[in-house]
C-alpha positions as CSV (number, residue, x, y, z in Angstrom):
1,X,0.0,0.0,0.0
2,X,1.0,3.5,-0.3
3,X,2.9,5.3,2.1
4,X,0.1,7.7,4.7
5,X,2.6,10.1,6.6
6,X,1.7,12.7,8.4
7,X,5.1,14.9,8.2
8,X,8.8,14.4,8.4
9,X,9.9,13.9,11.7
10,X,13.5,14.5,11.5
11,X,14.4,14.2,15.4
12,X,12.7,12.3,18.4
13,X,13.6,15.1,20.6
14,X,11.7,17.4,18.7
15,X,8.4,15.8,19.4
16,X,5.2,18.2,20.2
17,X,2.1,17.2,22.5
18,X,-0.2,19.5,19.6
19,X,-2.3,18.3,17.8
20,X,-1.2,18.0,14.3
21,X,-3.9,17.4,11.0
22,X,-2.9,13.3,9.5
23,X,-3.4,11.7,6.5
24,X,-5.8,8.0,6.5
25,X,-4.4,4.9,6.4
26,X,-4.0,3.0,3.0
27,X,-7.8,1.0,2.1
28,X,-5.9,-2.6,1.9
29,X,-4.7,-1.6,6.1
30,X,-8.3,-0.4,7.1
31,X,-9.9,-3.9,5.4
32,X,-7.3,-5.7,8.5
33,X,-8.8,-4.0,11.2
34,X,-12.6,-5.8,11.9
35,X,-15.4,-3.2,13.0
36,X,-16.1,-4.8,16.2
37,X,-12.5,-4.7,17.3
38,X,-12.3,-0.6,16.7
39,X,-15.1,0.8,15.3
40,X,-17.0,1.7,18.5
41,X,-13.6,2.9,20.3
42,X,-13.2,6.6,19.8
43,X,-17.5,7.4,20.5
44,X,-16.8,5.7,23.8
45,X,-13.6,7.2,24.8
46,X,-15.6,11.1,23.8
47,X,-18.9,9.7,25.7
48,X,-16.1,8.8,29.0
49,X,-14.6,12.2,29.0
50,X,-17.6,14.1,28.2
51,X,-19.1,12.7,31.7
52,X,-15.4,13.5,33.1
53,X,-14.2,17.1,32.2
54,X,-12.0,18.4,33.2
55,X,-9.5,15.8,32.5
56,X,-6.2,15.0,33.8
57,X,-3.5,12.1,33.8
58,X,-4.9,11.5,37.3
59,X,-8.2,10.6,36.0
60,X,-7.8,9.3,32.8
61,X,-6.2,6.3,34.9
62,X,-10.2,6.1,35.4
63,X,-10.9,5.3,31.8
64,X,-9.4,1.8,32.2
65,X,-10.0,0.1,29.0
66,X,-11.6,2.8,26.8
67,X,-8.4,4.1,27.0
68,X,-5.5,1.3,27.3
69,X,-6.8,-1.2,24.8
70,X,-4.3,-3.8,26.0
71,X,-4.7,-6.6,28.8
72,X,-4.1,-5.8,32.2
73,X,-4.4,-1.8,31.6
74,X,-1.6,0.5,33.8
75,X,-0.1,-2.8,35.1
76,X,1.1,-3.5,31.4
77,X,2.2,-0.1,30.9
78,X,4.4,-0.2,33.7
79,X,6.4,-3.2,33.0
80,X,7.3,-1.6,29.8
81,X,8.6,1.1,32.3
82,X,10.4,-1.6,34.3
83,X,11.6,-3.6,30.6
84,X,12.6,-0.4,29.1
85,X,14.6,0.4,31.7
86,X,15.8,-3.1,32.5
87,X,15.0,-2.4,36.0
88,X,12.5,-3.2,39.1
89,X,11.6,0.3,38.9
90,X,8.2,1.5,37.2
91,X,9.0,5.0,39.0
92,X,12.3,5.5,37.7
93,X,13.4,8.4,35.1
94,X,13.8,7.9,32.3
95,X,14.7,12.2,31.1
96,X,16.3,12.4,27.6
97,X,15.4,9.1,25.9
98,X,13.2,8.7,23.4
99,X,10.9,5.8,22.6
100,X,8.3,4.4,19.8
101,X,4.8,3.4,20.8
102,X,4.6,0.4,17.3
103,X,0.3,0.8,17.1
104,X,-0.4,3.4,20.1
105,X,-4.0,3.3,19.3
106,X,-5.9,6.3,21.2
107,X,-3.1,6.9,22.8
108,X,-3.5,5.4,26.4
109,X,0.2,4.3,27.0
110,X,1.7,6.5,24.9
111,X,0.8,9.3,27.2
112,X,1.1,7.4,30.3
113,X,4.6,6.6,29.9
114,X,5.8,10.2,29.5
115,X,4.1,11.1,32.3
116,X,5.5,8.7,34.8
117,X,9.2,9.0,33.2
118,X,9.7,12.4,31.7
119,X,10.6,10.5,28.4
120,X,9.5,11.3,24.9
121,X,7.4,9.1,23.0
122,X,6.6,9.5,19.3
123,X,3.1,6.9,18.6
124,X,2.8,5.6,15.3
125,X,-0.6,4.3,14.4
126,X,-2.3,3.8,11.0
127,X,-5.8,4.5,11.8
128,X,-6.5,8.1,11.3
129,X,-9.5,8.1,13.6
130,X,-7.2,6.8,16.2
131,X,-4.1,9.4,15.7
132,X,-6.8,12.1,15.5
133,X,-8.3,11.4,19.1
134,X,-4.6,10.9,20.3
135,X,-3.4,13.8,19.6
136,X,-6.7,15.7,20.4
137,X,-6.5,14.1,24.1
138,X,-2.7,15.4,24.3
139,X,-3.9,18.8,23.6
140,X,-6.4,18.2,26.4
141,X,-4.0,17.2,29.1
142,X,-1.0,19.6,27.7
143,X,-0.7,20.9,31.1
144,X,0.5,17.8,32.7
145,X,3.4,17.8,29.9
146,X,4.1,21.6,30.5
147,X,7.7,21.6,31.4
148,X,8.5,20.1,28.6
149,X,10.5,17.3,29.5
150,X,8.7,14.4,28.5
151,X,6.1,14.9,25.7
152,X,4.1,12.6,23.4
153,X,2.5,12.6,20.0
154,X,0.9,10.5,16.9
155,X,1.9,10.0,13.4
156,X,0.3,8.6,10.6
157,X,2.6,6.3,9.0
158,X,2.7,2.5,7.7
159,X,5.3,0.5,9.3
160,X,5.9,-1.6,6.4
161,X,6.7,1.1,3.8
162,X,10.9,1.8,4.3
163,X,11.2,5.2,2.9
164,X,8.1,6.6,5.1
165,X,9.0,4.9,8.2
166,X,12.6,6.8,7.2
167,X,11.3,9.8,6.9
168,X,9.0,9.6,9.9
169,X,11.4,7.4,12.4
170,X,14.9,8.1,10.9
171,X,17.7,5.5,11.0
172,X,19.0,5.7,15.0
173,X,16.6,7.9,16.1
174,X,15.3,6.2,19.3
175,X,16.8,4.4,22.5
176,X,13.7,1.6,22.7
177,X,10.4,0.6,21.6
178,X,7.6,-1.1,22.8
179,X,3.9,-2.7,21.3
180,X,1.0,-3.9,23.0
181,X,-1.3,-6.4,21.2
182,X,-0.9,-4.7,17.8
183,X,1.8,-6.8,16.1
184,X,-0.6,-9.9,16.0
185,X,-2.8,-7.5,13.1
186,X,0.1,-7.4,11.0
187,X,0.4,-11.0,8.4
188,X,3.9,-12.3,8.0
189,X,5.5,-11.0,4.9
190,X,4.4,-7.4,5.7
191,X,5.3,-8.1,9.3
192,X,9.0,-8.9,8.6
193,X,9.3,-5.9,6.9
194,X,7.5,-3.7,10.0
195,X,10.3,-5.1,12.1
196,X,13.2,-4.3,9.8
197,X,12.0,-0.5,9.8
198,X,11.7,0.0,13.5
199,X,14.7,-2.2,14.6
200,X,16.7,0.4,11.7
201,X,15.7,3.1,13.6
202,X,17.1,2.2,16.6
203,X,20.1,2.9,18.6
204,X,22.6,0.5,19.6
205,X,21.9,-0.5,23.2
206,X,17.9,0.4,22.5
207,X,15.7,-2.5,24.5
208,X,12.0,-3.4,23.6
209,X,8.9,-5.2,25.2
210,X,6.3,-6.5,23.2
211,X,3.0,-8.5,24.2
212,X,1.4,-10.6,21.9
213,X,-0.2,-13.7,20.8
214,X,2.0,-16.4,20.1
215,X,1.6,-20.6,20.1
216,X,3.6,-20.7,23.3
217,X,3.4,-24.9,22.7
218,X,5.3,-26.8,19.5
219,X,2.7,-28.8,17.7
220,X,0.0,-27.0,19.3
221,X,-2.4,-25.9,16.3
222,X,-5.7,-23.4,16.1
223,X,-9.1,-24.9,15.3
224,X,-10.3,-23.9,11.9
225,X,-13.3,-21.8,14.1
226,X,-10.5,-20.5,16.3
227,X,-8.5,-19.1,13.0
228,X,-12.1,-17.3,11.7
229,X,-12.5,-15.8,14.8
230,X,-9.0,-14.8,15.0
231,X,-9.3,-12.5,11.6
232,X,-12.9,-11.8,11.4
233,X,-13.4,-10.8,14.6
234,X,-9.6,-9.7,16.2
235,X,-8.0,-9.5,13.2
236,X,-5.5,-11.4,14.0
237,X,-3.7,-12.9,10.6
238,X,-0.9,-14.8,12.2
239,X,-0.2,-16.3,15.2
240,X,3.3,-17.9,14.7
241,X,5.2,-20.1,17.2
242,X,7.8,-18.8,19.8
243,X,10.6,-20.3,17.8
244,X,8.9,-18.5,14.3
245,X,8.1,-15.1,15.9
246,X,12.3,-15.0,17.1
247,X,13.4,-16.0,14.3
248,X,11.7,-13.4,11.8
249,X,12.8,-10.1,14.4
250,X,16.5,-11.6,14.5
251,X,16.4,-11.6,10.5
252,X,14.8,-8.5,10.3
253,X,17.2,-6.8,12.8
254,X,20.3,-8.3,10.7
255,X,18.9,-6.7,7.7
256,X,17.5,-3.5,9.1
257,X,20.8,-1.6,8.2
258,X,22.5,-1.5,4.7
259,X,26.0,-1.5,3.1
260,X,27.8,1.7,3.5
261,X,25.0,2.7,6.7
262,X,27.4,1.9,9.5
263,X,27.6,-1.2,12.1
264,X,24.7,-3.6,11.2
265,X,22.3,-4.8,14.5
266,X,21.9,-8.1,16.2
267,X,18.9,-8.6,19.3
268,X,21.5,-9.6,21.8
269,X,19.5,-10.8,24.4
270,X,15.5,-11.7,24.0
271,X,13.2,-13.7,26.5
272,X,9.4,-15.0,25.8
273,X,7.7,-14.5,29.1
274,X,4.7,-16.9,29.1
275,X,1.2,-14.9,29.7
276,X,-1.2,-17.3,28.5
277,X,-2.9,-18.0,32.3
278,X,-2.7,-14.1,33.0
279,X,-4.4,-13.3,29.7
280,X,-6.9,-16.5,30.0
281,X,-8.2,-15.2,33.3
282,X,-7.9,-11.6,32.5
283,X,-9.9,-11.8,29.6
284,X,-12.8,-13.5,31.4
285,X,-12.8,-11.6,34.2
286,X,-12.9,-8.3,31.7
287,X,-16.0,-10.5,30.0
288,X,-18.2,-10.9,32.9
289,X,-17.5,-7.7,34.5
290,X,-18.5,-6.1,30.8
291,X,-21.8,-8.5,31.2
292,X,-22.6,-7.5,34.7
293,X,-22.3,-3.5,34.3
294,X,-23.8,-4.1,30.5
295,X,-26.9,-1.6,31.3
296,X,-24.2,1.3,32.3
297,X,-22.8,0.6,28.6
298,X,-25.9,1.1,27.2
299,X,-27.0,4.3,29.1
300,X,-23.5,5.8,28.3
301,X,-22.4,4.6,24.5
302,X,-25.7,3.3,23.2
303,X,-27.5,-0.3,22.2
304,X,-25.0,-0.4,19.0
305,X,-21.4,0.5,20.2
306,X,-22.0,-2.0,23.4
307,X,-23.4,-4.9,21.4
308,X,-19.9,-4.6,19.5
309,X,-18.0,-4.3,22.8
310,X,-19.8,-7.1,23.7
311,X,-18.9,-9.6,20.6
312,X,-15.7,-8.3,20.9
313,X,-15.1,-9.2,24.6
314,X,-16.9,-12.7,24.6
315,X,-15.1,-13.8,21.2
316,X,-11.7,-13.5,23.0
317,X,-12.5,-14.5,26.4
318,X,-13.6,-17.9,24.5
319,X,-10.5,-18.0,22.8
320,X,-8.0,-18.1,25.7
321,X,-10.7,-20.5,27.3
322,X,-9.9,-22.7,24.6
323,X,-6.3,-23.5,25.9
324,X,-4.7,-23.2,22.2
325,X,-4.2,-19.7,21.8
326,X,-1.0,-18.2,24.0
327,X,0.5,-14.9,24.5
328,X,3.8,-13.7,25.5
329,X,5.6,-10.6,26.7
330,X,9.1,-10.2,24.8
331,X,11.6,-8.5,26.2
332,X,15.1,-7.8,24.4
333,X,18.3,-5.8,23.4
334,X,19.8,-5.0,20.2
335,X,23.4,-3.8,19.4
336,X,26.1,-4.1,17.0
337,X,27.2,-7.0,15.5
């Protein structure tokens, strides 16, 4: 598909909490990304904050999932923290570095980590709607980003496409990245190259933590119902094995760097942490507690939006029920070979 970039973006450090105007995402990207999965998402997050003004960091921790899509909400978001840093820490500061947010949605994480660390975080995100609302909420809570220390904002831009993830994220631009339950949207060929254009624009010494799905068992496979539901409903279009997912970011890291464009990158160090009984009880509990406040949904977002929320919460919940599907949070390094 076509390159959709909002701007250049020469320098991390450069990086504004204003909202700036983005370009759509490329039609073949929008057909990945099923309706009930994101099409209700940015009505409810308006609907939340409408009932809440005046906002602040402090109580858009109250949003919960509206506004962290991922599993396990602030508690996720700080073991990035603590895997970014490679330390027990979640408080610690983390002034003058410079991270990407791979898929930072409506922007939940990508303005919590800032916040707590004084970093600067540059979201990249190829749903317009989303990056709109991101950067809209920024402008909201400005004030709690005033001394300019850590900041955040959200680009348009598709991962796959070299020369706009160059001019958006240039070649060792950022000291570490992180992704939560985005990856898992991307199919493999296009996903190889997504990792060879972030791991290029990262410094030597830059860590990452993902979570995703992954087979966490060899020879386990998905039910033919299990892969439906997986793209029609998740959009998920491939759930590798441990040994499969590894094995494309080290290739893709080893090739992220040309001839003639300095000291090529390995992933030194990288470790699968095994989340499938967190997730599988997480995602029932978030079922049932959905089901049992499901008349508050309704008063606040309408019959529509939380019949979607609904499908959406109930197809996944079932999924991890089914003991097949697993999900990991990897952790790593990259340097010079």
């Amino acid at each position: 598909p076509p390159a959709a970039v909002k701007r250049s973006h020469p320098a991390a450090a450069n990086m504004a909490a204003t909202p700036p105007p983005t370009t759509g995402p490329a039609e073949d990207d929008a057909e990945l990304l099923p309706e009930t999965m994101y099409g209700w998402r940015v009505r409810a997050m308006q609907d939340w904050c409408n009932e809440n003004a005046p906002l602040s960091m402090e109580k858009m921790l109250g949003a919960k999932l509206l506004d962290q899509f991922h599993y396990r909400g602030i508690e996720a978001n700080d073991d990035i923290i603590r895997n970014l840093a490679d330390s027990d820490d979640a408080n610690c500061n983390l002034e003058g570095k410079a991270y990407l947010d791979v898929g930072s949605g409506i922007g939940g994480t990508l303005r919590y980590v800032p916040w707590k660390t004084r970093c600067k975080v540059l979201g990249v995100e190829i749903q317009s709607e989303l990056v709109t609302e991101s950067n809209r909420l920024a402008g909201v809570l400005a004030a709690d980003f005033a001394d300019g220390a850590a900041s955040c904002e959200t680009v348009t831009v598709d991962l796959t496409d070299a020369s706009a993830m160059e001019a958006a994220c240039p070649m060792g631009s950022f000291d570490g990245w992180f992704s939560l339950l985005v990856i898992l949207h991307v199919p493999k060929a296009p996903r190889f190259d997504m990792f060879r254009n972030i791991f290029r624009s990262m410094k030597a010494g830059a860590r990452f933590s993902i979570e995703d799905y992954v087979i966490m068992s060899e020879g386990t496979a998905l039910t033919p119902k299990e892969l439906e539901v997986l793209d029609t409903v998740v959009g998920a279009h491939w759930i590798p094995t441990r040994a499969e997912y590894e094995e494309q970011m080290r290739r893709a890291c080893l090739e992220s760097r040309g001839e003639g464009e300095g000291p090529k990158m390995e992933i030194k160090a990288v470790e699968f942490r095994d989340m499938t009984p967190i997730w599988r009880e997480y995602t029932l509990a978030r079922k049932n507690g959905f089901l049992a406040e499901r008349d508050e949904h309704v008063r606040l977002h309408g019959e529509t939006r939380t019949q979607l929320m609904e499908d959406f919460y109930v197809c996944v919940a079932d999924l991890f029920q089914g003991g097949r599907l697993g999900g990991a949070q990897i952790v790593g390094e990259i340097g010079e070979v």
